[in-house]
C-alpha positions in Angstrom: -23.3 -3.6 1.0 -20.1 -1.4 0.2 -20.5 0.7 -2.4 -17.9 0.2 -5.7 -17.1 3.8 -5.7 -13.1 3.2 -3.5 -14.3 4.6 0.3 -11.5 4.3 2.8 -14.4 4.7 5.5 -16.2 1.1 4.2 -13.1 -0.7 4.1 -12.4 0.3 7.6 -16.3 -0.8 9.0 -15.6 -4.2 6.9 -12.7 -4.9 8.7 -13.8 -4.4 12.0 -16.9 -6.4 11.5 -14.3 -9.3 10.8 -12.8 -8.2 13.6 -15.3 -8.2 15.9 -17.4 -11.1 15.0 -13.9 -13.2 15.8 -13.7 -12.1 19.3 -17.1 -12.5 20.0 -16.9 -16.0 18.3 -13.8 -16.3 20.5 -15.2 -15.5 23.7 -18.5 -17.2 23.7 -17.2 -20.7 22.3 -14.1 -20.8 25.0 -16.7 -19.6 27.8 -19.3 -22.4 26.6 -16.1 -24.7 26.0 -15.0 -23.9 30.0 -18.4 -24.7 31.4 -19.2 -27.9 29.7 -15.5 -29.1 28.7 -13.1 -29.1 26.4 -14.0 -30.1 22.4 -12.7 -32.8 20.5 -9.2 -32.4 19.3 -10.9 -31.5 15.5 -13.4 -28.8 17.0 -10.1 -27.9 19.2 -8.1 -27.8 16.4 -10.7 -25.6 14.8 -11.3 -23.3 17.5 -7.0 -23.0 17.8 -6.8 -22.0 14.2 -9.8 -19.4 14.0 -7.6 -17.6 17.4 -4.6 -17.8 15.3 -6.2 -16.1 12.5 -7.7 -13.7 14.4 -4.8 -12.8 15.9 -3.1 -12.3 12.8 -5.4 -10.2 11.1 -6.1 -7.8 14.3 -2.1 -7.8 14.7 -2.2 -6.7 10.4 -4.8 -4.3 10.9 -3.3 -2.2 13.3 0.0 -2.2 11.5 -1.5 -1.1 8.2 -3.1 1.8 10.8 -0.2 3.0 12.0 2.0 2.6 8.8 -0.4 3.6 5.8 -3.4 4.8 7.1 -2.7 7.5 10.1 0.3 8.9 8.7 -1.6 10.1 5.9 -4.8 11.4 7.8 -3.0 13.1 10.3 -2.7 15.9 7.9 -6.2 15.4 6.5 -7.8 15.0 9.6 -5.6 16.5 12.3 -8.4 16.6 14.7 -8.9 12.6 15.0 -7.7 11.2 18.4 -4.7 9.7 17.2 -2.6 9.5 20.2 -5.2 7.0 22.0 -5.7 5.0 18.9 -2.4 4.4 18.9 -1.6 3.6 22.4 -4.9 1.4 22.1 -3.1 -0.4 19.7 0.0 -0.6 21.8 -2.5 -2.1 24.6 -4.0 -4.8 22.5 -0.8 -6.0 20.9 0.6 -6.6 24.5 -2.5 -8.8 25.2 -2.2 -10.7 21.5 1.4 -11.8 22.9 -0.2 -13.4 25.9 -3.5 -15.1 23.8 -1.0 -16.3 21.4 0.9 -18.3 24.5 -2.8 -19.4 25.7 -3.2 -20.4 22.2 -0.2 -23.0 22.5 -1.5 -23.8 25.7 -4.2 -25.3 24.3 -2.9 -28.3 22.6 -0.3 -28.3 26.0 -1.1 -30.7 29.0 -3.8 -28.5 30.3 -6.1 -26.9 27.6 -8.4 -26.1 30.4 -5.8 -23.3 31.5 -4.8 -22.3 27.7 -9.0 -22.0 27.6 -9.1 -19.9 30.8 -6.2 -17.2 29.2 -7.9 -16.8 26.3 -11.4 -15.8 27.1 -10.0 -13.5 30.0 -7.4 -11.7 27.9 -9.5 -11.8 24.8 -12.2 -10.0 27.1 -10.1 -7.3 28.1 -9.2 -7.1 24.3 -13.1 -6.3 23.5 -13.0 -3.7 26.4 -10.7 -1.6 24.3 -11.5 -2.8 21.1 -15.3 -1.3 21.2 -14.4 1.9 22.0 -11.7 1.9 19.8 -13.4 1.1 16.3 -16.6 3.8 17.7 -13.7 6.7 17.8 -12.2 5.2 14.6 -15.5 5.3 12.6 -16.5 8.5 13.9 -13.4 10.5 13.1 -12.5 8.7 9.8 -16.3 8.5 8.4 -17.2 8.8 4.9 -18.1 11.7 5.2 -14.8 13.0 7.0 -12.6 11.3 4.3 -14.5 12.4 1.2 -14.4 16.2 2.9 -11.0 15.8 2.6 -9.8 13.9 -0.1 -11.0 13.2 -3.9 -12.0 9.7 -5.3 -8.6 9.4 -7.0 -7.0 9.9 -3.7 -9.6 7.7 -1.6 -9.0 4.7 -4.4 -5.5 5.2 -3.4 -5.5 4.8 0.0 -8.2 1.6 -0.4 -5.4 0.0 -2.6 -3.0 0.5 0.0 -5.0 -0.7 3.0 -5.8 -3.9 0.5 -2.1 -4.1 -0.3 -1.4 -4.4 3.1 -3.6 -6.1 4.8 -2.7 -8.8 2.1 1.1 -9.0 1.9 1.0 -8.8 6.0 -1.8 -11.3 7.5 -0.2 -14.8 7.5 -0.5 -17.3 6.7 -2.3 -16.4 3.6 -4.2 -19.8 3.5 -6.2 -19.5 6.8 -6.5 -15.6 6.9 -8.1 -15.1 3.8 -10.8 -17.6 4.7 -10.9 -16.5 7.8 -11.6 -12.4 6.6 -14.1 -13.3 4.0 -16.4 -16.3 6.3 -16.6 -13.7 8.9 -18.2 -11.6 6.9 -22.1 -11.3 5.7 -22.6 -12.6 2.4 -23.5 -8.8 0.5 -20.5 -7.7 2.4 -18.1 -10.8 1.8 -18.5 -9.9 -2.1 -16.9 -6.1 -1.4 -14.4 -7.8 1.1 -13.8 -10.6 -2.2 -13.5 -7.7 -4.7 -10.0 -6.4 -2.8 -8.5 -9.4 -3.5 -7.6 -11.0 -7.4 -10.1 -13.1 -8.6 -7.9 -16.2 -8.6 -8.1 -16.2 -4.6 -11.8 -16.6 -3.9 -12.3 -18.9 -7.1 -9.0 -21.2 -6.6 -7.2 -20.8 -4.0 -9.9 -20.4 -1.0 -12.5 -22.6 -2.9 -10.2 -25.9 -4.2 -5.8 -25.7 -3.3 -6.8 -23.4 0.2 -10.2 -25.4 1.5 -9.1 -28.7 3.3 -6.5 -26.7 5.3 -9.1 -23.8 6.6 -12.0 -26.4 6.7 -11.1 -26.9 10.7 -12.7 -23.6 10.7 -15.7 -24.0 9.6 -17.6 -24.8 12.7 -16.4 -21.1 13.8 -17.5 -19.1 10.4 -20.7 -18.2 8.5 -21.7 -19.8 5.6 
């Protein structure tokens, strides 16, 4: 689990284990979902609105990277690889335009094809995606950061990232649920602590829950 001492470097792995686990989830239900037929329009539904999250929150995460996290580590950490982080970000936003049209596709007159583009281009997503979090959690470590900066400065830049993340992944409703259910349960509770308390114990768990429950199939428990 996180520790509760602010680290930059844990905030980063936490988001990229959302991350990931949604385009793995992605890929492996459309492939199964292509070989023995389309779902249900409910587990559809379900499967639409996980994509739509994910989407959202990748498209968030590399916007708080390239407006509030590199511009500040450049200086700290000049050495990082910033120049193919970013154009890997430029790469994978390209492919989010085309997943989002598969994602309308789906609920189109032929899901089958909506199905097809989103495995495919979520694929090619992963093949930049897993190098680009290892060069990310190499270069921007814990231990890199706290080389560099103190605890008042690394609090800082966690309430930032937070700050971000939350006032830029939309729609609130479905990307919350989708961040922390995507998670582990030891590191949901550090993912839960970023956010006021009123979210996880109102909003996700009673006004929130019958509009993210489609979900459920696709998240952990």
């Amino acid at each position: 689990m996180a520790s509760t001492i602010p680290n930059p470097a844990e905030d980063l792995i936490l988001i990229h284990k959302v991350i990931t686990r949604g385009i793995n989830v992605e890929i492996s239900k459309g492939t199964e979902y292509l070989q023995n037929g389309i779902p249900q329009p409910q587990k559809l539904l379900g499967y639409s609105t996980y994509a739509l999250s994910l989407v959202s929150v990748l498209r968030a995460h590399h916007q708080g990277e390239d407006q509030v996290i590199f511009p500040l580590l450049r200086i700290k950490l000049p050495s990082a690889p910033y120049g193919i982080l970013t154009t890997n970000h430029r790469e994978m936003e390209s492919l989010l335009v085309t997943i989002h049209q598969a994602i309308e596709d789906l609920s189109g007159d032929a899901p089958e094809d909506g199905m097809r583009g989103m495995v495919e281009n979520l694929g090619k997503v992963w093949a930049i995606w897993k190098k680009h979090i290892f060069w990310e959690e190499l270069h921007f470590s814990k231990d890199a950061i706290g080389a560099v900066m103190d605890l008042e400065a690394q609090g800082e830049l966690s309430e930032a990232m937070a700050k971000h993340r939350q006032e830029h992944s939309e729609p609130p409703n479905l990307v919350i649920p989708f961040i922390l259910y995507n998670l582990e349960l030891e590191d949901r509770v550090s993912m839960a602590a970023t956010f006021p308390p009123v979210v996880m114990d109102e909003l996700v768990q009673k006004v929130w829950k019958d509009q993210w429950e489609p979900m459920k199939p696709f998240l952990l428990d």
